[in-house]
C-alpha positions in Angstrom: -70.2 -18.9 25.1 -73.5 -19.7 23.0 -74.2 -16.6 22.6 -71.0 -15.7 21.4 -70.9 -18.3 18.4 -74.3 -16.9 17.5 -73.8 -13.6 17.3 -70.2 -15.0 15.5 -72.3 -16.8 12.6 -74.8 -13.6 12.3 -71.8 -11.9 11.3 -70.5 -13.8 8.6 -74.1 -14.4 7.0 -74.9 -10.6 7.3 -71.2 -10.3 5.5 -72.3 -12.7 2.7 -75.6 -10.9 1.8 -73.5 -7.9 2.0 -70.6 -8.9 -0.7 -73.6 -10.2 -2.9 -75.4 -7.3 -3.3 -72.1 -5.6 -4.1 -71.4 -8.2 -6.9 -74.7 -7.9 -8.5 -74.2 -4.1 -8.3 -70.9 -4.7 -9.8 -72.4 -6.6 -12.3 -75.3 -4.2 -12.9 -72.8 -1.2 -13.8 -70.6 -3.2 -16.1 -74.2 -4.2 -18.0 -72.4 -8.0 -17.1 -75.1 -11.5 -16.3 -74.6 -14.3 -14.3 -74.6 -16.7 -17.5 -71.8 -13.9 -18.8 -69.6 -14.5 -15.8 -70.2 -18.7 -16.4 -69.0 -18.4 -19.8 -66.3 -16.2 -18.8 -65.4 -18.9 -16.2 -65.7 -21.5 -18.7 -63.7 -20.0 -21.4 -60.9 -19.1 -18.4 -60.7 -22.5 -17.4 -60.5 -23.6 -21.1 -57.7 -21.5 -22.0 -55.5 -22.4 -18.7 -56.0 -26.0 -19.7 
């Protein structure tokens, strides 16, 4: 059963690493940066409120 939850968590962390180097890809093709998508968050959250 240990063994099984490990293998479990391995998965999800190898998954993570995975989407993230998908986003920065992303992110590299649309010539987008990470303080880009903050202010794009920002300015999102300002306009809903």
């Amino acid at each position: 059963m240990k063994k099984f939850k490990l293998q479990n968590q391995q998965g999800g962390f190898l998954e993570i690493i995975i989407a993230i180097i998908i986003i920065f890809l992303i992110m590299k093709y649309f010539g987008l940066t990470i303080t880009g998508m903050f202010e794009w968050v920002k300015n999102l959250f300002y306009s809903i409120w």
